[in-house]
C-alpha positions as CSV (number, residue, x, y, z in Angstrom):
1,X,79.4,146.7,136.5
2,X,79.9,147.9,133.0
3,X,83.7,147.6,131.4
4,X,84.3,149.9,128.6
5,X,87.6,150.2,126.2
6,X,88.1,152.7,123.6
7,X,90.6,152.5,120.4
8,X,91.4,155.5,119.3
9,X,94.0,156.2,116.0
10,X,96.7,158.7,115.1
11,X,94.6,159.0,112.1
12,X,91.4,158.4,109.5
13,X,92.2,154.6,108.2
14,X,93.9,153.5,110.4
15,X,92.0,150.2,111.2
16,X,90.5,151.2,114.4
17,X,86.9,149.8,112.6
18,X,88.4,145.9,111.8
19,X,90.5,146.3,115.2
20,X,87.1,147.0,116.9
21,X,85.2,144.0,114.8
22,X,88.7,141.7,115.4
23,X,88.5,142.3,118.9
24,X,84.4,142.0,119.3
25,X,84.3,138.2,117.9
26,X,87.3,137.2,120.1
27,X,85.8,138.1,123.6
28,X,82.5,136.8,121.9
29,X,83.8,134.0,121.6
30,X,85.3,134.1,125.3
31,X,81.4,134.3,126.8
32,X,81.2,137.6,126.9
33,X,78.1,140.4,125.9
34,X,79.7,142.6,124.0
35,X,78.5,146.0,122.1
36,X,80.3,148.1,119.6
37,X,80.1,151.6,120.5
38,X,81.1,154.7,118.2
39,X,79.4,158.2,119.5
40,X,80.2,160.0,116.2
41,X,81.2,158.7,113.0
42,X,81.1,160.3,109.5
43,X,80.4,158.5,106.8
44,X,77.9,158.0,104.0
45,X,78.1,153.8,104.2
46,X,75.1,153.5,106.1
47,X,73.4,150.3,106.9
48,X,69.4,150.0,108.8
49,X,69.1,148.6,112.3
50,X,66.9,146.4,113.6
51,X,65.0,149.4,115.2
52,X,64.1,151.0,112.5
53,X,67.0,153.9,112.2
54,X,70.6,154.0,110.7
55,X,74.1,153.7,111.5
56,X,77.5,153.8,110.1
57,X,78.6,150.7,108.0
58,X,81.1,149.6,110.1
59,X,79.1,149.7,113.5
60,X,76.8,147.2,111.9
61,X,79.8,144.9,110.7
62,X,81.2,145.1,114.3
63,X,77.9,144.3,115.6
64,X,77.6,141.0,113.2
65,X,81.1,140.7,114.9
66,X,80.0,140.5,118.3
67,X,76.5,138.1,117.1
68,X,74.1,141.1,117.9
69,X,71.5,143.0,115.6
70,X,73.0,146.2,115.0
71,X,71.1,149.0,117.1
72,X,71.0,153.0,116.4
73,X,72.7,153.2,120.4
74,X,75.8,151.8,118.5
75,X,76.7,154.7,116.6
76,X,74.3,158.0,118.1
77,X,75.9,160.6,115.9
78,X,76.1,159.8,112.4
79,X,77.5,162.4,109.5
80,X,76.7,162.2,106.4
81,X,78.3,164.4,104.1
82,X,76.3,166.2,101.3
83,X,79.1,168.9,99.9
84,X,82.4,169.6,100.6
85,X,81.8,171.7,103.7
86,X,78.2,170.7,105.2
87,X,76.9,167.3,106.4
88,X,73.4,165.4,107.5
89,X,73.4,164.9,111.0
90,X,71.9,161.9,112.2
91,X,70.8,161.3,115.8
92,X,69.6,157.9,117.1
93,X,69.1,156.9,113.9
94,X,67.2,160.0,112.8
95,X,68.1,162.5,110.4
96,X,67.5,166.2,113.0
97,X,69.5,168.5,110.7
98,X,72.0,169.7,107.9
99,X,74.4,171.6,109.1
100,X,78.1,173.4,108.1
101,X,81.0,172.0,109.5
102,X,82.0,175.6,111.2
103,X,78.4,175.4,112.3
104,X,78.5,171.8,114.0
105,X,81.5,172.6,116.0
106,X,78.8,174.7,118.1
107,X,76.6,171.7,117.8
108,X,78.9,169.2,119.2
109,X,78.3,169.8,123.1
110,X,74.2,169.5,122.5
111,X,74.9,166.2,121.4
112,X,77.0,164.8,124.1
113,X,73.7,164.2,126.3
114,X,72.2,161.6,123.1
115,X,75.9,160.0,123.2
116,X,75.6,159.6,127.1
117,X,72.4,158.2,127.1
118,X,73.3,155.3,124.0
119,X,76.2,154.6,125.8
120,X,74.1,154.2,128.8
121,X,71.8,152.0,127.5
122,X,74.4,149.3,125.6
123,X,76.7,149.1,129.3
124,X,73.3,148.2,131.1
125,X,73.1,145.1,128.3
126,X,77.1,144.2,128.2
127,X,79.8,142.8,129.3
128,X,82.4,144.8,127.4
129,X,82.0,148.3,125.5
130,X,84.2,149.1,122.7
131,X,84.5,152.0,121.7
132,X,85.7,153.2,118.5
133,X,87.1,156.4,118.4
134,X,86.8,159.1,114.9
135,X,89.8,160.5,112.8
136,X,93.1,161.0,115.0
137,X,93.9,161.7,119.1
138,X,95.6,164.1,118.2
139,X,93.0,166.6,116.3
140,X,93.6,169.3,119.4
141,X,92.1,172.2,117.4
142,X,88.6,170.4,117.8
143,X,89.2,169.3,121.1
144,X,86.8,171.8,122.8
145,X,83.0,170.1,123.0
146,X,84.6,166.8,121.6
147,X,82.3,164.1,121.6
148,X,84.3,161.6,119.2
149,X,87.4,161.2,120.8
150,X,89.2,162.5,124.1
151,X,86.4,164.5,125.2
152,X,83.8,161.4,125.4
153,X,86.4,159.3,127.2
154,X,86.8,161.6,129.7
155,X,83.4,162.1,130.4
156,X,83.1,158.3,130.8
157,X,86.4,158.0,131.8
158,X,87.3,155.0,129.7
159,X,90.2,154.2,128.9
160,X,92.1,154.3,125.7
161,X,94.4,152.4,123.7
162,X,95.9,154.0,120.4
163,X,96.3,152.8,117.1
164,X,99.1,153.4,114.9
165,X,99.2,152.4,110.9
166,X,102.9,151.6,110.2
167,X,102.2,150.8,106.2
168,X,101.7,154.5,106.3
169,X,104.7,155.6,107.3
170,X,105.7,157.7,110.2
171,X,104.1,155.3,112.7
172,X,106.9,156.1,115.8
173,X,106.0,160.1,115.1
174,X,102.5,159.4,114.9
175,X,102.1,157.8,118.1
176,X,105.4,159.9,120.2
177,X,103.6,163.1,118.6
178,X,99.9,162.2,119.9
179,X,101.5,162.5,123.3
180,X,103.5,165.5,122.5
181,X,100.4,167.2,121.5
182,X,97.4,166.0,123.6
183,X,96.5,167.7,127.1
184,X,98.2,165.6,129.9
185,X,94.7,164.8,131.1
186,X,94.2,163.3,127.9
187,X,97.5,161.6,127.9
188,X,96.5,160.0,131.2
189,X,93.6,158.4,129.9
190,X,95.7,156.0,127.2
191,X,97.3,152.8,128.9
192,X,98.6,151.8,125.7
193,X,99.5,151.3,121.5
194,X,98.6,149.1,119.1
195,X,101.0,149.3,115.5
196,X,98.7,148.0,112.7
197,X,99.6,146.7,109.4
198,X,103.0,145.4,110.1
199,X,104.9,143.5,106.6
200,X,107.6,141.4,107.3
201,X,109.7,140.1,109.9
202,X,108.0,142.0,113.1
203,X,111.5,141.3,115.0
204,X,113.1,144.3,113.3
205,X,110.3,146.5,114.4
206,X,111.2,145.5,118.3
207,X,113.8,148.6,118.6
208,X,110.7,150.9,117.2
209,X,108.3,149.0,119.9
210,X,110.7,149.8,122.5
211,X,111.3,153.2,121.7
212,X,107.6,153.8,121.4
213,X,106.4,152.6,124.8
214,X,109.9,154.8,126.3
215,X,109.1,158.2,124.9
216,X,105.4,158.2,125.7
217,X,104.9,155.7,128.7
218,X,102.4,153.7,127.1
219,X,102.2,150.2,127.2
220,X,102.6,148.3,124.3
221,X,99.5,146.0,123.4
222,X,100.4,144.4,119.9
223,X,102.3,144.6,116.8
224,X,99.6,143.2,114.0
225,X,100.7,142.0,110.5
226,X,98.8,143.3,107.5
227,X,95.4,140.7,107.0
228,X,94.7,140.4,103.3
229,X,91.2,138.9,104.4
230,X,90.1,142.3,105.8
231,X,89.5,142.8,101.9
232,X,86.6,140.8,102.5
233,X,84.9,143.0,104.4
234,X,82.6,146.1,103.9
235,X,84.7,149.3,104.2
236,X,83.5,152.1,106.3
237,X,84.0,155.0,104.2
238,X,84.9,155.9,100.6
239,X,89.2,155.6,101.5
240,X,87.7,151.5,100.9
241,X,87.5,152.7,97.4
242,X,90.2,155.2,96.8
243,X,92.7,154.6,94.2
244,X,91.2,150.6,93.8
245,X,91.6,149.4,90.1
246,X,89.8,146.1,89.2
247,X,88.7,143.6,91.7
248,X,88.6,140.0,90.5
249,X,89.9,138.6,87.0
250,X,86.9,137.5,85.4
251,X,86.2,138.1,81.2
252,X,82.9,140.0,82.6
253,X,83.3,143.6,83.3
254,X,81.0,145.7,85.7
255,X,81.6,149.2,85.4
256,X,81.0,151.6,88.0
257,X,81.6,155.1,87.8
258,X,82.9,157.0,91.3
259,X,80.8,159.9,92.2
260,X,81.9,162.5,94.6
261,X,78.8,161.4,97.0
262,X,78.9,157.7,96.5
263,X,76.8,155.9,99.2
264,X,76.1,152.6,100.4
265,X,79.2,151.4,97.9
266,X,79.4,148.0,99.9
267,X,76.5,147.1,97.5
268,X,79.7,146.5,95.2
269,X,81.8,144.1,97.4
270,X,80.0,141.0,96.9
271,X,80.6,141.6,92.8
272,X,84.2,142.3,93.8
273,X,84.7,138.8,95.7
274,X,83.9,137.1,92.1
275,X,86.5,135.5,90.2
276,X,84.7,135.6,87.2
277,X,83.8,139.2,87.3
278,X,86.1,142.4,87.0
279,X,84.9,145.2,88.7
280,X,86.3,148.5,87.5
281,X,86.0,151.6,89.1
282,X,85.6,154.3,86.7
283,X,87.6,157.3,88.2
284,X,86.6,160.9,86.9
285,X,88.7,161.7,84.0
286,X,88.6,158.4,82.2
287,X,85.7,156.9,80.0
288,X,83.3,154.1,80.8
289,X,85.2,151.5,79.5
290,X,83.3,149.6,76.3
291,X,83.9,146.1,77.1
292,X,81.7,146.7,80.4
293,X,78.8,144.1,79.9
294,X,77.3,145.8,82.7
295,X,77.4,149.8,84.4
296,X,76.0,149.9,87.6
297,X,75.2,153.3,89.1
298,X,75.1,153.4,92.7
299,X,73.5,155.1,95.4
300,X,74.2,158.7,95.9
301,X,73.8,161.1,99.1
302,X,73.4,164.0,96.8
303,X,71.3,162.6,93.7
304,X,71.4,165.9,91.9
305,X,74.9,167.1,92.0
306,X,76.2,164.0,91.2
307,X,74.0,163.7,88.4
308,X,75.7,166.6,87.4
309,X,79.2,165.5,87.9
310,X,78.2,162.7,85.2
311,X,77.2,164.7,82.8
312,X,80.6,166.7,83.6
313,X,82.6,163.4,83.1
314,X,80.7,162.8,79.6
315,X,79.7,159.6,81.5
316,X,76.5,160.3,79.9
317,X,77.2,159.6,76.4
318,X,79.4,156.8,77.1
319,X,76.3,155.7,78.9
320,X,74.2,155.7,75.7
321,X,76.8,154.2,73.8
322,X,77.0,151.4,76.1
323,X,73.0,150.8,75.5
324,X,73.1,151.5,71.9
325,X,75.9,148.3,71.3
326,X,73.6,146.4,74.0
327,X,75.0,146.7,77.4
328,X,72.9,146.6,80.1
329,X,72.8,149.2,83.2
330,X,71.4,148.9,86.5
331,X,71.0,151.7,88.8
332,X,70.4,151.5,92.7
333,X,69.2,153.8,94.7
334,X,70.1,157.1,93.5
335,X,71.5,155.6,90.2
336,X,68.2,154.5,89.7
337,X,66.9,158.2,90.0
338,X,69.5,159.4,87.7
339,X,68.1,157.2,85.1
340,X,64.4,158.6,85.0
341,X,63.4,161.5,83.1
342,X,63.6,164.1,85.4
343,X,64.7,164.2,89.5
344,X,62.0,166.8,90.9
345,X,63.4,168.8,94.8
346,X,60.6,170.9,95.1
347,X,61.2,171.2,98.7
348,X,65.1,172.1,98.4
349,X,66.2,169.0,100.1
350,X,69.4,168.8,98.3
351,X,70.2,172.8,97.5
352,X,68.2,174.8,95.9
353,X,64.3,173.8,94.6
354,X,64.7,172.7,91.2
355,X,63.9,170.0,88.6
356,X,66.9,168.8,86.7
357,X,66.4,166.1,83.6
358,X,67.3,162.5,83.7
359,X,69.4,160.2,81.8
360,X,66.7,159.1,80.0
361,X,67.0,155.8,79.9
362,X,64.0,154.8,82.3
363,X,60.1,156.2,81.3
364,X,60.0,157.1,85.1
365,X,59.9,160.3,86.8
366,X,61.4,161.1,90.8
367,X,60.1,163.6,93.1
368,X,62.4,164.1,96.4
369,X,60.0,163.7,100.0
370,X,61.1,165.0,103.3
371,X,60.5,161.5,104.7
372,X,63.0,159.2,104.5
373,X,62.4,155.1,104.2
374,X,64.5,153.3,106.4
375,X,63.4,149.2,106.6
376,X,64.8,146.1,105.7
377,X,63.2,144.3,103.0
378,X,62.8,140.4,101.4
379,X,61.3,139.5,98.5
380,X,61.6,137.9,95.2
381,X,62.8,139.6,91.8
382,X,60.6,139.5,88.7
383,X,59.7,137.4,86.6
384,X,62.4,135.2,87.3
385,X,61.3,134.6,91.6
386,X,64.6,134.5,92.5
387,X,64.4,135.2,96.3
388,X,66.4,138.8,98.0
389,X,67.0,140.3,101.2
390,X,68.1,143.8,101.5
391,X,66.8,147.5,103.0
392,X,65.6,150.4,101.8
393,X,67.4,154.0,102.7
394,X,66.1,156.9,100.5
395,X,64.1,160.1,100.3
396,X,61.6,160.3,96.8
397,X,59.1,158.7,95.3
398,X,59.6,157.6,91.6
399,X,56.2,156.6,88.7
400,X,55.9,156.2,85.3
401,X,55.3,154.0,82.9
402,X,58.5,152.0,83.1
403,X,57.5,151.2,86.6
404,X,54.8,149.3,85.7
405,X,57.3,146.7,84.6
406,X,58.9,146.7,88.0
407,X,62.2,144.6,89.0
408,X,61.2,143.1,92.4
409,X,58.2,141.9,94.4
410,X,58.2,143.0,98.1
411,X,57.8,140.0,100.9
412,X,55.0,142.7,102.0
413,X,53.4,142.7,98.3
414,X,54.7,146.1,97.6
415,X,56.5,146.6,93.5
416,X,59.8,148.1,93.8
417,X,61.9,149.2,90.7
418,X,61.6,149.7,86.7
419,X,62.6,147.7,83.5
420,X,62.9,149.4,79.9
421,X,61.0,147.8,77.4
422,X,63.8,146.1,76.0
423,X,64.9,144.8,79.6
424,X,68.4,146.1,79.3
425,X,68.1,149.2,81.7
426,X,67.0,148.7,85.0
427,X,66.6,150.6,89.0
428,X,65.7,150.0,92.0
429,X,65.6,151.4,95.7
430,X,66.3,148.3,97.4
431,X,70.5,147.9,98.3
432,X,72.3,144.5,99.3
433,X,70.9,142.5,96.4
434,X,73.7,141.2,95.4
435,X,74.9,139.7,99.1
436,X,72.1,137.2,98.1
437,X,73.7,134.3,96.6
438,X,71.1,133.5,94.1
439,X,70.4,136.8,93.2
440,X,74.0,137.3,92.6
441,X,74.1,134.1,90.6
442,X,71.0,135.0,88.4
443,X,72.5,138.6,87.4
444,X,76.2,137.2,86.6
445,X,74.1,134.5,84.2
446,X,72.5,137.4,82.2
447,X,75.7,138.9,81.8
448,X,76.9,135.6,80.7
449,X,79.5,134.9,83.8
450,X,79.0,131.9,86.6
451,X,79.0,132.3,90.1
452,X,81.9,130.6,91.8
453,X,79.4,129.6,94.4
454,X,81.1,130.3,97.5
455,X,78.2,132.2,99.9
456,X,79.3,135.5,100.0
457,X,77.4,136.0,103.9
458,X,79.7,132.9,104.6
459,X,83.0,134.5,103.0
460,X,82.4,137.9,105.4
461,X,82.2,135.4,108.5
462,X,84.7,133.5,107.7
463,X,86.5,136.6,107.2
464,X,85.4,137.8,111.0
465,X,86.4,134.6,112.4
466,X,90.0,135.3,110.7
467,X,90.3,138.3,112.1
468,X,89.3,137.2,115.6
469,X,92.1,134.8,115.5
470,X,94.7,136.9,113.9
471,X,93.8,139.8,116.4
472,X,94.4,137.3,119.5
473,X,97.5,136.3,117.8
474,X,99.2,139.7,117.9
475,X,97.3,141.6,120.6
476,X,97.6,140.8,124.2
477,X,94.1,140.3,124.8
478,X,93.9,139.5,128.6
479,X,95.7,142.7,129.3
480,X,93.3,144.6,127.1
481,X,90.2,143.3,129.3
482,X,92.2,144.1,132.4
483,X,92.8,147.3,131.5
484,X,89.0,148.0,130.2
485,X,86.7,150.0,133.3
């Protein structure tokens, strides 16, 4: 018979996602088939499975967690935000729709049979489910048709243990006030609290422990110090990013500017683990900075409007001054768009139909498709046969004369990317190229910096196998497998 156990969290960023990955290697490494499970998730760090759809970011980390290829079952319902008040919706892996978020609340309920069926399918292969729960317990205005939180553990009935962030502040009201708040049905379903991200001496947070597990009749599963590691891993959403200044203390700067539809920004973190690199990330409001040897434009969920947005910024012109004193730029994904000539949506895919121009900078042209390339790709970049591994996830196809100088060679013989004639400005579709060691190695030499030569795939499971322990350390794990149905 299936077990199943699902962390929820008083609130967004909590560190449900690392508990869930934390927890995952440690029974793994008990014997045990485990499955990371997360019916909806919202987020536009999405990674390709091994059957051919998409997920949320952290559903394939947890899955690398638990020594499994990450399958579109692991996260059915996946978000993806393209304004301010509407989002992709991805099912299985596929986009079906874009909808308003007053419009998906009616949605919600017509999805609940998809999430069933996933779920389904990963108990009939495990030993353990865990489940990861979205935003906070305690979201009653959207409990009707839930499918995220209480309203998918109570059509399972699995049971639920909440998580509490105490660097936040307001941990004891967090967690008393998610009982105050929730149905008592709901209530019923959690058998106990975890406080996350505990500094200092955890003996004077005993009294708050106590208290805790008085008010709301909850047992209490762990008290887990802060792991500085965990900034070794890939973040599931843009909060990763928020408010981060430089990463690393190298004398080579890479620059990235932070648009409001940044995707696939863990294409960054193997830069970021660099010593000899500083990776700055250029907040609206301030300039590219002009000591940047390299800007690096990253993937985008909404090409076109973020385009704008740089152009807002002036990002633009400090772009061409960059170029002009001999920087170099590399775009990926939707940076590499944004660097063409112009960025054709005849088919409205993004807003309205229109054809925008370019930064200029690439001799290329984009045209945005309907069909979406989802596929995980090796290969070799040019002329230099360095080897790659990475995937593909984009709409449009992109020509011109720049592309005939193209940046990588395709394991399956396909040309993917562009080089300006003076090799300084460069794109490409394929993300992950810089988790490749040598890849990574041969960029930072261009740009005049070493590699420190630790394996950046190694660092993030090392990292997992830290957080295994320290999990196991703090959490009473037996009790959280006894408790799991």
């Amino acid at each position: 018979m299936r077990r199943a156990l699902m962390i929820q969290g008083t609130g967004s960023d909590v560190g449900k996602s690392l508990i869930v990955a934390g927890l995952a290697r440690a029974f793994t490494d008990r014997g045990l088939r485990v499955r990371p499970f997360k019916p909806q998730n919202m987020s536009n760090n999405a990674a390709v499975t091994a059957d051919g759809g998409e997920i949320g970011r952290a559903q394939a980390l947890q899955a690398r967690a638990a020594r499994v290829a990450p399958s579109v079952h692991m996260n059915p319902v996946l978000l993806k935000p393209q304004s301010e008040v509407g989002s992709q919706v991805v099912v299985q892996g596929r986009m079906v729709a874009t909808v308003k978020a007053r419009d998906y609340q009616a949605w919600k309920p017509k999805l609940m049979p998809a999430v069933l069926e996933s779920f389904s399918r990963l108990a009939a292969e495990a030993d353990l489910v865990l489940v990861e729960g979205a935003g906070s317990a305690s979201e009653v205005n959207l409990r009707a048709g839930d499918i995220a939180n209480m309203g998918f553990a109570q059509a399972t009935d699995t049971p639920v243990v909440l998580v509490g962030d105490i660097d936040r502040g307001g941990v004891i009201a967090s967690l008393v006030g998610t009982k105050a708040v929730i149905a008592p049905e709901d209530a019923a379903l959690i058998a106990g609290f975890i406080v996350n991200q505990f500094r200092g001496d955890p003996s004077l947070f005993s009294d708050g422990m106590r208290l805790i597990a008085e008010r709301t009749g909850w047992a209490a599963l762990g008290l887990v110090p802060h792991f500085p590691a965990a900034a070794r891993l890939p973040a599931e959403d843009v909060l990763g990013l928020a408010g981060s200044g430089p990463r690393g203390a190298g004398a080579v700067t890479v620059a990235v500017p932070v648009l409001p539809r940044i995707a696939n920004f863990d294409d960054l973190d193997p830069l970021r683990a660099e010593p000899g690199v500083s990776v700055v990330l250029v907040q609206p409001g301030t300039p590219i900075p002009a000591e940047a040897a390299l800007v690096l434009l990253p993937g985008s969920k909404t090409t076109i409007d973020d385009l704008d947005r740089f152009r807002a910024e002036g990002w633009d012109i400090d772009l061409r001054a960059h170029v002009r004193r001999g920087g170099r730029v590399l775009g990926l994904c939707g940076g590499y768009q944004m660097l063409g000539r112009t960025l054709a949506d005849p088919h409205g895919i993004e807003g309205a139909p229109r054809t925008v121009p370019g930064l200029g900078l690439l001799d290329i042209d984009t045209v945005m498709t309907p069909e979406k390339r989802l596929a995980a790709v090796t290969g070799t970049s040019l002329p230099d046969g360095v080897p790659f591994s990475g995937y593909e996830m984009h709409i449009g196809a992109t020509a011109g004369p720049d592309a005939a100088r193209p940046l990588l060679l395709l394991a399956d013989g396909r040309l993917d990317g562009a080089v300006s004639a003076d090799g300084r400005v460069a794109g490409t579709y394929v993300h992950g190229l810089f988790a490749q060691d040598a890849q990574r190695a041969a960029w930072l030499g261009r740009l005049g910096a070493a590699s420190d030569g630790a394996g950046y795939e190694a660092g993030v499971e090392a990292a997992l196998d830290g957080l295994a322990r320290h999990i196991a350390a703090h959490v009473d794990c037996d009790r959280l497998l006894a408790l799991a149905r």
